[in-house]
Each structure stands twice: as structure tokens, then as C-alpha cells.
C-alpha positions as CSV (number, residue, x, y, z in Angstrom):
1,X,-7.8,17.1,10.8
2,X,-11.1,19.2,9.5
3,X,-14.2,17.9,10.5
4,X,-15.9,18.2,7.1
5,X,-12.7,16.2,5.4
6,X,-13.5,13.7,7.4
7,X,-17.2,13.3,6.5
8,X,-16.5,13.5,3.2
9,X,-13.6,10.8,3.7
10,X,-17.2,8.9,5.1
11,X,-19.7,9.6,2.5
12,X,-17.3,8.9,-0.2
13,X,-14.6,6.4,1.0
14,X,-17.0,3.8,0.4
15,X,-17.1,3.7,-3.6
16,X,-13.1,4.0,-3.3
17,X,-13.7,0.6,-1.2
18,X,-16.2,-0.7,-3.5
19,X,-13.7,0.1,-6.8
20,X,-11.0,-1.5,-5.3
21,X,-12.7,-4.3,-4.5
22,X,-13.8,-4.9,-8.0
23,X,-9.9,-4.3,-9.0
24,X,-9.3,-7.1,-7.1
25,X,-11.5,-9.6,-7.8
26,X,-10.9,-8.9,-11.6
27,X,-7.3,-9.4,-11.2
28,X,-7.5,-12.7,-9.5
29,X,-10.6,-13.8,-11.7
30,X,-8.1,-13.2,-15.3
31,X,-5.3,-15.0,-12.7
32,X,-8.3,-18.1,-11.9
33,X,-7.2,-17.0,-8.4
34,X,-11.3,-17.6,-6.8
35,X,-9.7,-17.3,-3.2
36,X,-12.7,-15.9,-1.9
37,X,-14.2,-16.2,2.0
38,X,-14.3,-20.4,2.4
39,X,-12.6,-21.3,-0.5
40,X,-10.6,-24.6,0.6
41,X,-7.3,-23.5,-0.9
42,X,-4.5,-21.4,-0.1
43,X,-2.4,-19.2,-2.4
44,X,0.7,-19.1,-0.3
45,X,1.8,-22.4,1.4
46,X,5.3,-22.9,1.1
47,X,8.4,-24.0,2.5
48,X,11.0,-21.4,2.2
49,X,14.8,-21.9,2.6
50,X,17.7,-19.9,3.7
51,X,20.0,-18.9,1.8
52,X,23.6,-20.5,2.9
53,X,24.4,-24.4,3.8
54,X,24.6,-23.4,7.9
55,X,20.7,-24.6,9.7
56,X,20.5,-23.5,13.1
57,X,17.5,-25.1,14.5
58,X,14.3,-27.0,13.3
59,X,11.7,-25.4,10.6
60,X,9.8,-22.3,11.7
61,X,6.2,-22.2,11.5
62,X,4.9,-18.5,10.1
63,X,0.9,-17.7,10.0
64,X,-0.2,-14.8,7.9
65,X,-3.5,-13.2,8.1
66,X,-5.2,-10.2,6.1
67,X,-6.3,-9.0,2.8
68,X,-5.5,-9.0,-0.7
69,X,-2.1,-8.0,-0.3
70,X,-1.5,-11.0,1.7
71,X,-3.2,-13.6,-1.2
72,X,-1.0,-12.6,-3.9
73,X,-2.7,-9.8,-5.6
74,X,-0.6,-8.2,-7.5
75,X,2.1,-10.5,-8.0
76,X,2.1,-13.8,-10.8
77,X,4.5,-15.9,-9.0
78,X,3.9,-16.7,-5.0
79,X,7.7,-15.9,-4.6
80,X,6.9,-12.7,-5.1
81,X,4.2,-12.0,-2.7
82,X,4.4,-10.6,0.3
83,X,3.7,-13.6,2.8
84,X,6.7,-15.2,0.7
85,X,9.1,-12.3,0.5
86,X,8.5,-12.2,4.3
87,X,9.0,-15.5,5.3
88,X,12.3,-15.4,3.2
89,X,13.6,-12.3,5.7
90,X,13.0,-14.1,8.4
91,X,14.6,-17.2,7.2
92,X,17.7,-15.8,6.6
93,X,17.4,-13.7,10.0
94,X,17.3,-17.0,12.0
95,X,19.0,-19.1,8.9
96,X,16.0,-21.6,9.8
97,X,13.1,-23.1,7.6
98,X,10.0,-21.3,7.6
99,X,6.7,-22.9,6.3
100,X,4.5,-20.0,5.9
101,X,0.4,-20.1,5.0
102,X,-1.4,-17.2,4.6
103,X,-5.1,-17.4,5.1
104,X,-6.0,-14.0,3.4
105,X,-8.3,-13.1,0.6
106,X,-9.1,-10.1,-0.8
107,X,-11.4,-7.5,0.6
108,X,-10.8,-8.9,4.1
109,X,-11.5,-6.4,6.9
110,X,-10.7,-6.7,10.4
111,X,-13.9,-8.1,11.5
112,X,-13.2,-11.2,8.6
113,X,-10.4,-11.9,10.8
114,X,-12.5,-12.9,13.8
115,X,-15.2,-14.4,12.5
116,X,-13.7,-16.6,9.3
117,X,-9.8,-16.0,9.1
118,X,-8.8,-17.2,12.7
119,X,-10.9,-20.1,12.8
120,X,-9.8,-21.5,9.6
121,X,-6.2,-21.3,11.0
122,X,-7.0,-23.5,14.0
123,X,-7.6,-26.0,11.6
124,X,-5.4,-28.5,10.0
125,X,-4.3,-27.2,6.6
126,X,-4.9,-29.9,3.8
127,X,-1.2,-30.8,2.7
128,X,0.6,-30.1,5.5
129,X,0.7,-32.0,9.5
130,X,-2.6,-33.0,11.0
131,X,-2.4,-30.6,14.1
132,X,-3.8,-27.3,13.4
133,X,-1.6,-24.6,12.0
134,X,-2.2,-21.5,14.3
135,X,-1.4,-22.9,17.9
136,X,1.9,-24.2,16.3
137,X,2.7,-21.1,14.9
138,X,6.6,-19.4,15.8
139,X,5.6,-15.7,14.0
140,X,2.4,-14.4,12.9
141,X,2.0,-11.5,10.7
142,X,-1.5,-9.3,10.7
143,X,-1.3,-7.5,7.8
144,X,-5.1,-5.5,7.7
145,X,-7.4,-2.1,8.1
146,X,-7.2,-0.9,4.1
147,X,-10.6,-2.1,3.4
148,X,-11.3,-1.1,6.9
149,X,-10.2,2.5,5.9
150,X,-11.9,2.3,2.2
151,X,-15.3,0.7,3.7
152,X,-15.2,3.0,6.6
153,X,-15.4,0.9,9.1
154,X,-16.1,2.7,12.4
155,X,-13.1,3.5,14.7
156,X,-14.4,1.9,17.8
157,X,-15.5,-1.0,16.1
158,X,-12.0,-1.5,14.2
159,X,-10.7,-1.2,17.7
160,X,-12.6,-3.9,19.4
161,X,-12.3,-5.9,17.0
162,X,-8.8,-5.5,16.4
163,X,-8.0,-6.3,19.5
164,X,-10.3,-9.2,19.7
165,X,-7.9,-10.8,16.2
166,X,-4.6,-9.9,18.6
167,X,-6.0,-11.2,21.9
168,X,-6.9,-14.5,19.9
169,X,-3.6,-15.1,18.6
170,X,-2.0,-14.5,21.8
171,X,-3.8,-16.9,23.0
172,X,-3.6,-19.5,20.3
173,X,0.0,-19.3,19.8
174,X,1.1,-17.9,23.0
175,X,4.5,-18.5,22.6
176,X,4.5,-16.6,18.7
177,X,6.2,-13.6,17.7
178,X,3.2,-11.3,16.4
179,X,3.7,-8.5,13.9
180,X,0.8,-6.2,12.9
181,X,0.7,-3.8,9.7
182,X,-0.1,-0.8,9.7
183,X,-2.6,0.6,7.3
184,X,-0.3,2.0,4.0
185,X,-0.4,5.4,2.2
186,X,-3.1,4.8,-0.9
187,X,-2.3,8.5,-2.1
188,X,-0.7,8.0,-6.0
189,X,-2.7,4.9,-6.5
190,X,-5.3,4.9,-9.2
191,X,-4.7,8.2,-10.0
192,X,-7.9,8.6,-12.5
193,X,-9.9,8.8,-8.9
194,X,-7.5,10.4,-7.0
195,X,-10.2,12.3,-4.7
196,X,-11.9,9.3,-3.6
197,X,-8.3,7.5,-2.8
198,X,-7.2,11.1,-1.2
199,X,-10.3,10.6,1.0
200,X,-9.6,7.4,1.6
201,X,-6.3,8.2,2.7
202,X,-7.7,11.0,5.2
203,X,-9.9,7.9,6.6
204,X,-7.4,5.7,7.0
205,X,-5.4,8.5,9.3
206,X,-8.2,8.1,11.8
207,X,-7.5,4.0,12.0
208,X,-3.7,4.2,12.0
209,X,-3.2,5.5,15.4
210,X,-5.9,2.7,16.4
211,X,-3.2,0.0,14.7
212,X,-0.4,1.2,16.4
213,X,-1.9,1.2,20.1
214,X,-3.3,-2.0,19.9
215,X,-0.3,-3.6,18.3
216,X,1.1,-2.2,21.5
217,X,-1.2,-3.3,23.9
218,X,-1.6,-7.1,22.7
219,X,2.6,-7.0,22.7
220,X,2.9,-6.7,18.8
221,X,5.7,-5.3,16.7
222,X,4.2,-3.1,14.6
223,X,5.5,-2.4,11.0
224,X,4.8,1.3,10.0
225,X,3.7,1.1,6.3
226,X,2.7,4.2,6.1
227,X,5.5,5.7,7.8
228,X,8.7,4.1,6.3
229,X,7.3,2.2,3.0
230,X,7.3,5.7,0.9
231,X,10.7,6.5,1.5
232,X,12.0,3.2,0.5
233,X,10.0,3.8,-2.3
234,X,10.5,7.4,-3.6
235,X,11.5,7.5,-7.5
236,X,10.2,4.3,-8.3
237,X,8.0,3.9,-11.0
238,X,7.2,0.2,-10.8
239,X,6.0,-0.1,-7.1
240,X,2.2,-0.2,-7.9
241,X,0.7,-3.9,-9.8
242,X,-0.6,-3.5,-13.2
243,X,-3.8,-2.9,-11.6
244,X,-2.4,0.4,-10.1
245,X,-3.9,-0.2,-6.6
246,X,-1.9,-3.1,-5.2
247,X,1.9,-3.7,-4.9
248,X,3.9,-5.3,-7.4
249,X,6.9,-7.7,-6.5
250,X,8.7,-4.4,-6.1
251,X,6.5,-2.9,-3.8
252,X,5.9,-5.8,-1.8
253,X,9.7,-6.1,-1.4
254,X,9.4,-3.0,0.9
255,X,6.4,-4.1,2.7
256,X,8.1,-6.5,3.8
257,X,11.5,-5.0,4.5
258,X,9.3,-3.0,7.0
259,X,7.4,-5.5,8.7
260,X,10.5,-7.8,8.9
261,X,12.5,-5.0,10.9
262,X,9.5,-4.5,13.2
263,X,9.1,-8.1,13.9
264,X,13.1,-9.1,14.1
265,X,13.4,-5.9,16.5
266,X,11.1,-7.3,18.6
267,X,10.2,-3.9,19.8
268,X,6.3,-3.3,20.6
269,X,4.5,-0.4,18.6
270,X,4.7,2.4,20.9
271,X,1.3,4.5,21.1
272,X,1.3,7.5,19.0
273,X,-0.3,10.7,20.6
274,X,-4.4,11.8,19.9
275,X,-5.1,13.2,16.7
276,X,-1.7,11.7,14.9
């Protein structure tokens, strides 16, 4: 990649960052969605069936953590956000229960995961069992790094800290099966700045190798948004929210067809080569 793309992609990634930031808060402000950092509530806490009569073991417990694409935005009804649309997948995968909570809000970055997002989860969630909900936890899904890309977040620190989010759920919920995102295209969203998301985009290209490594160091799947979602994708006109940033239901439906695969596989992210 050109040196001088990437500075730009530095100087300027930030007010794509700070744009879609405001996207977001707007969306969920007209929604009365305030899920903000410490907020007590949660968006997506539900119970989610399999399809079919046949049960073949007790409920599954499913832990989401991220951004706004794992609080709803985008979406009006919780069935049709991704931590939902995920949990269903699975469900039917295992034909088993799954009670999934997602403690995401929007404009989350990696480093939120450490210091707020983790430790809320090894609390007790109001509403459901007393114990806390992480160490309990059958499948967690990380689903994080846009912001990281659009606030240009430095590549070593998105590293450490990365690692730090998957070394503290290993150890939480040793026994879980972990899934981690990859970082998406943003390229055709918001197309009014399309420079800024472009640089973005070239950012982000620097972070996903990061993703993919450390999904396969800490023993992650790791679902290839960037990779696979655009395919699924391709001649769709309704697979951006009416915000034209964030998924709709339809969009969302291929996230998680993505992440599902990687985490049902249960095949670790392989490495990807220097300067993917």
C-alpha cells in the first residue's frame, strides 16, 4: 500500500470516525435507544428457540461484545440484529436454546472492551440468573475494530489490546467457543463522503491482518467480513440501514451467515502474510 495513502487514511480517517459516530447516536437518539458507555440496560437479551420440536441438550449461553453493529443500530426490531440473527444460527446448528446478551454500544473500540465491556459481563445481568454472565458463557462473539479503523487507532495498540479482550475471555469462559470479526469493507457506504470512507477503508487494511492473527493466536474462529460478506452481498440494494452506514436486517443477515460458519467450523483464523 502507498505510504502517502496511508497518511492521508490518518489525517483524515478521523472525521469519517467522528461522522459516523454522530450517525449513530442520532439513529438511536430518534429510536430512544441512549445505550451509551454505563448505561444499565441492554438492547439484546433474549432467549432464542430453534426451529423444530427435537432439543438436544440444555440452553446455551452466547456473550456478544462490540460496537454499534452489535446494539441494534440499524435494525427496529432486536430479531433483526445481528447478536439475534446469530444466536438463531447457532440454535438451529446445535437445535439448543441460546440466551444471548450483547454488551455493545455504539462507537465502541477495542480498548472499550477492556476497560468497560468485559467487566460489565462478569457481572450478573439484571433479569436473568445471579451468577455472572461471561464465565458461564458456551460461545462468545467479538465483533470490533471499525471505529478502531475510522478513529485510527494505532496498530500496535489495537494489537495489544486486542489481544488483552481475547486473553480475558479465554480466561473467563475457558471452556467457550470464541468467534472474532473481522473489520468489514465500509467502501459504498455514505457515498456523499466517499473519500473519507475510501480512506477509511485503506486504514482499516492495516488492522485486518492484526484481527485475523490474533483471532488465531488466542484460538478464535475468525469470521472474514471483509472477505466473504461482499459477495453474499453483491446486487443488493437494501444491505445498508437507512442511515447508509450500518447494516439493515438484510445486511446483518450476512454478517452473521459469516461469523456463524467461522464459529460452527471451529477452525482458528489462519495468519494472513505482511502487507495483506
Amino acid at each position: 500500500m502507498d505510504r502517502w495513502l496511508v497518511h492521508l487514511a490518518r489525517v483524515l480517517g478521523t472525521a469519517a470516525g467522528a461522522l459516523a459516530g454522530v450517525v449513530a447516536v442520532q439513529l438511536m437518539r430518534l429510536r430512544r435507544m441512549e445505550f451509551l458507555p454505563g448505561h444499565p440496560g441492554f438492547y439484546i437479551n433474549h432467549v432464542v428457540h430453534p426451529n423444530g420440536d427435537e432439543r438436544r441438550g440444555p440452553r446455551l449461553r452466547m456473550a456478544v461484545l462490540g460496537d454499534s453493529t452489535t446494539a441494534g443500530v440499524g435494525v427496529e426490531r432486536a430479531e433483526d440484529s445481528l447478536p439475534y440473527l446469530l444466536a438463531r444460527l447457532v440454535a438451529d446448528a446445535e437445535a439448543r436454546e441460546v440466551h444471548v446478551v450483547s454488551f455493545g454500544w455504539a462507537g465502541a473500540r477495542v480498548a472499550d472492551l477492556v476497560r468497560q465491556q468485559l467487566p460489565r459481563s462478569l457481572q450478573p445481568v439484571r433479569g436473568t440468573a445471579v451468577e455472572p454472565f461471561l464465565p458461564g458463557a458456551d460461545v462468545v462473539a467479538v465483533v470490533i475494530g471499525s471505529n478502531d479503523a475510522t478513529h485510527n487507532t494505532p496498530p500496535g495498540r489495537f494489537r495489544s489490546d486486542l489481544r488483552s479482550v481475547l486473553e480475558m475471555v479465554r480466561v473467563s469462559a475457558p471452556s467457550a467457543r470464541v468467534v472474532l470479526a473481522g473489520i468489514p469493507v465500509f467502501r459504498g457506504a455514505l457515498r456523499g463522503i466517499e473519500p473519507l470512507i475510501f480512506l477509511a477503508d485503506q486504514y482499516a487494511r492495516l488492522l485486518r491482518p492484526i484481527s485475523r492473527s490474533e483471532a488465531a493466536r488466542g484460538g478464535a474462529a475468525y469470521g472474514d467480513l471483509a472477505g466473504e460478506v461482499p459477495e453474499r452481498l453483491r446486487g443488493r440494494t437494501d444491505a445498508l440501514s437507512s442511515d447508509q452506514f450500518h447494516p439493515s436486517a438484510v445486511g446483518y443477515a450476512a454478517w452473521a451467515d459469516v461469523i456463524a460458519a467461522a464459529l460452527l467450523s471451529e477452525t482458528p483464523g489462519q495468519a494472513e502474510p505482511a502487507g495483506a
